[in-house]
N, C-alpha and C positions, 0 to 999 in steps of 0.2 A: 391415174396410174394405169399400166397396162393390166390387166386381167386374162388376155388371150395368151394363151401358153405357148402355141407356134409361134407367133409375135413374137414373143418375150424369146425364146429357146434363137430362132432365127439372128435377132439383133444378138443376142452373145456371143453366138457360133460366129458372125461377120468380124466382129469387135477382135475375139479373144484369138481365134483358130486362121481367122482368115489376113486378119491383120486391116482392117479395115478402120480409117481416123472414126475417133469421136464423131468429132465436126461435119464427117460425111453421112453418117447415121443422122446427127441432128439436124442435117440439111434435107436428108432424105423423107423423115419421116412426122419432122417437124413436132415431135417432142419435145419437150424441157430440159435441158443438161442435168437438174436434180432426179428426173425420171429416168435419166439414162445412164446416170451412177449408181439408183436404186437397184436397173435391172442387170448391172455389173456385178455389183455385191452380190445378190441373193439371186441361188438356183432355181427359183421357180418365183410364179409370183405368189404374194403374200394374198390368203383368204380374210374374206371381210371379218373382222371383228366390232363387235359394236363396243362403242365407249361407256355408255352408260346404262344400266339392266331394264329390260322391254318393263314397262309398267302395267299393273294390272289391277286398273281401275274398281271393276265390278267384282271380282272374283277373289281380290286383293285380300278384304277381311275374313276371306272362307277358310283361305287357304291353311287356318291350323285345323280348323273342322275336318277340309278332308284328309288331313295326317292322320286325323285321332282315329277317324273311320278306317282307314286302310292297316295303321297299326292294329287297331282291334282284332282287324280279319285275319291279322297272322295265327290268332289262334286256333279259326274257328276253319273247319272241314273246307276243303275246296268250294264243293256243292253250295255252301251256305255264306262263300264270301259275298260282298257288294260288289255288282258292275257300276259302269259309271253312268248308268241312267238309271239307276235305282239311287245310286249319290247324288247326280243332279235334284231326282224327285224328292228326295230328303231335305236338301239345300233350298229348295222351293219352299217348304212348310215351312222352314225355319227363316222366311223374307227373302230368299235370292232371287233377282229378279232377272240374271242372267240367263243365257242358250245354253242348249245342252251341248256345244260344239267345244267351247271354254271349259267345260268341267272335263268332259272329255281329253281333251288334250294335258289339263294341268294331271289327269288320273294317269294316263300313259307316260305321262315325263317322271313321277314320282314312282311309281313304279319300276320303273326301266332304274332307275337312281339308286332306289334299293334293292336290286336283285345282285346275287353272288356272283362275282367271276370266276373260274376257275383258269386259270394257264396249267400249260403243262408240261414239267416236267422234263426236261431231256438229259438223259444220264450217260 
């Protein structure tokens, strides 16, 4: 499927505005006839979505440990919450045998998850 947005914008603009056959699109640019109803239907192209959730092997079983950790910290003074290589170092004592890159990232995504949104307002 196409990904490239001028690609995709251009071949609609020929089709829809300029009047230009199917057939001379699919001769031009040697697409598939189902990729080129795709790019009819929908105004932009479609971002990848994955079908099935990334697995996470090593980090897999931690991952309520470091809930329990980060929930904890909501209590505690900024100054005195855990970063996330003091949670890796933790996770190591307790057998992780993972990088600190992984705890890292699962720290920022859980994080980001639970923080407030605010919108606002227009009266």
């Amino acid at each position: 499927m196409y990904k490239d947005m001028e690609e995709w914008l251009r071949i609609r603009q020929r089709v829809i505005n300029e009047g230009v056959s199917k057939r001379q699109i699919l001769r031009e640019t040697g697409i598939h006839w189902t990729t080129l109803e795709k790019i009819l239907s929908v105004s932009s192209p479609p971002g990848y979505q994955r079908v099935v959730p990334y697995r996470k092997p090593r980090i897999g079983p931690y991952l309520g440990r470091i809930e329990e950790i980060l929930e904890s910290d909501k209590a505690m003074p900024k100054k005195q919450r855990h970063t996330a290589k003091r949670i890796w170092e933790r996770l190591r004592e307790e057998g992780f045998e993972g990088g600190y890159t992984i705890v890292k990232d699962v720290v920022r995504e859980l994080r980001t998850r639970r923080q407030e949104v605010f919108m606002p307002l227009i009266s």
